[in-house]
C-alpha positions as CSV (number, residue, x, y, z in Angstrom):
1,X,30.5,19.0,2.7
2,X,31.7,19.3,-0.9
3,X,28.9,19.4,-3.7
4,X,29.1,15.9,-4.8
5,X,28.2,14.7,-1.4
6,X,25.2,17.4,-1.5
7,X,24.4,16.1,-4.9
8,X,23.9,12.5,-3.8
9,X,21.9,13.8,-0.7
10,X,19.4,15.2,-3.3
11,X,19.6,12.2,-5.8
12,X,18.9,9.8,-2.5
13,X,15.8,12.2,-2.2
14,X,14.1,11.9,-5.1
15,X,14.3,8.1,-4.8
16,X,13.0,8.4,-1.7
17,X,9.9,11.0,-3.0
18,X,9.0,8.3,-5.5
19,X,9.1,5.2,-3.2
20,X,6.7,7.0,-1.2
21,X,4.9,7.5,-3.8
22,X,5.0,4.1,-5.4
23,X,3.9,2.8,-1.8
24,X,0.9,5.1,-1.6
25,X,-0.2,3.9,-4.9
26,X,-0.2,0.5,-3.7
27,X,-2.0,1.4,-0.3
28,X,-4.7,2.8,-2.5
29,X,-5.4,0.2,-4.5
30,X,-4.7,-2.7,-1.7
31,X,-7.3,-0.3,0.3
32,X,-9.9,0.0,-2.9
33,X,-9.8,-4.1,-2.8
34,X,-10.1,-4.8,1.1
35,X,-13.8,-2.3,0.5
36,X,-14.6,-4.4,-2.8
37,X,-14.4,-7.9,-0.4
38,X,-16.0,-5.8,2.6
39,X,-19.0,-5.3,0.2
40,X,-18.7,-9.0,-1.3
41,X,-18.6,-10.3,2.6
42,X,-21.9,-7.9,3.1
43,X,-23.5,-9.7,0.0
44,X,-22.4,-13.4,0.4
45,X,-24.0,-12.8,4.2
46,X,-27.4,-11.7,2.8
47,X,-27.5,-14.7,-0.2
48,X,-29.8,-17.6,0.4
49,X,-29.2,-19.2,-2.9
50,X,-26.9,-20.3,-5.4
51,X,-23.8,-18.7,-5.2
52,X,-21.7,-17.9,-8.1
53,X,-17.8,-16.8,-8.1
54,X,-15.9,-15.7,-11.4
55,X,-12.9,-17.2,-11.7
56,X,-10.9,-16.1,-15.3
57,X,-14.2,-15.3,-17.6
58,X,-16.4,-18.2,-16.4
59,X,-19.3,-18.3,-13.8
60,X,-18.5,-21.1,-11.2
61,X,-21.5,-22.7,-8.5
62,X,-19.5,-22.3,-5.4
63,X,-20.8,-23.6,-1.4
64,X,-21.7,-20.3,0.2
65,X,-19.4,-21.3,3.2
66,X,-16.5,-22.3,0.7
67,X,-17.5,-18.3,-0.5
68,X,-17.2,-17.1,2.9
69,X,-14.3,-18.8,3.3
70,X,-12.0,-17.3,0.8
71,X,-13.1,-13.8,0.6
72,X,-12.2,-13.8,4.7
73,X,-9.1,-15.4,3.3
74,X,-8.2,-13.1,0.8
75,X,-9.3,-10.3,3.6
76,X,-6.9,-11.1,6.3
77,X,-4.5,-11.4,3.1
78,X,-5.2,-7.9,2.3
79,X,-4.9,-6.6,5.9
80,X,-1.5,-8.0,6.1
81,X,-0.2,-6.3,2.9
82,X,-2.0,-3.2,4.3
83,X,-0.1,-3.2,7.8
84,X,3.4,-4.1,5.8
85,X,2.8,-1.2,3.3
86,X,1.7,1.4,6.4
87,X,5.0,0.4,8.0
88,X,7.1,1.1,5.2
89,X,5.5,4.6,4.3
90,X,5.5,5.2,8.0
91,X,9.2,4.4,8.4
92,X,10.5,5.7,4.9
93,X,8.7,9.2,5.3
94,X,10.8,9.5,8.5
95,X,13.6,8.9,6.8
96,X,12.7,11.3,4.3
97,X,12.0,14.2,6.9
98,X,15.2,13.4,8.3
99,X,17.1,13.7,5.3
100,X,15.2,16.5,3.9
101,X,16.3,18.7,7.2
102,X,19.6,17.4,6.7
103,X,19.9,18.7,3.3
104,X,18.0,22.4,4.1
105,X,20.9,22.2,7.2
106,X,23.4,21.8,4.7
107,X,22.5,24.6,2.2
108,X,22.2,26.7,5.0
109,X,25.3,26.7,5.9
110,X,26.9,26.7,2.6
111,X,25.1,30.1,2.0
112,X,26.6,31.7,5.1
């Protein structure tokens, strides 16, 4: 393998570092928002009177079930950006192990 080659392996690496990265950093914060609604859920369940949603800077009366309604909504929305995202770092970290042996394999035998 001639050094350009080995050059590119390393260069494909680093994109790969900071696409997993960039995922994790969206896992976290998808993950920090599916808790805020988990604590909104808990609060809408306890309210027994007027309920008020923000929507841009304003205060809006809203039907508790309507309420209910569209933080489950925005939930199962979360969930599915959660699974997609855990699939990607799941499958790109495998394909950075793999690569990342591939490349230690290579400088090995380079130095032998």
């Amino acid at each position: 393998m001639d050094r350009d080659q080995i050059e590119k392996m390393t260069r494909d690496y680093q994109v790969m570092q900071e696409q997993l990265q960039s995922l994790a950093i969206q896992k976290e914060q998808f993950s920090g928002q599916k808790e805020e609604l988990k604590e909104a859920m808990s609060e809408l369940e306890k309210a027994a009177g007027k309920i008020y949603v923000a929507i841009g800077g304003v205060m809006v009366e809203q039907k508790k079930d309507e309420a209910v309604k569209s933080v489950k909504e925005r939930q199962e929305t979360l969930d599915m950006r959660l699974s997609i995202i855990t699939k990607q770092l799941d499958d790109l970290s495998k394909k950075e192990k793999s690569l990342r042996e591939e490349i230690t394999t290579v400088l090995k035998d380079m130095k032998q």
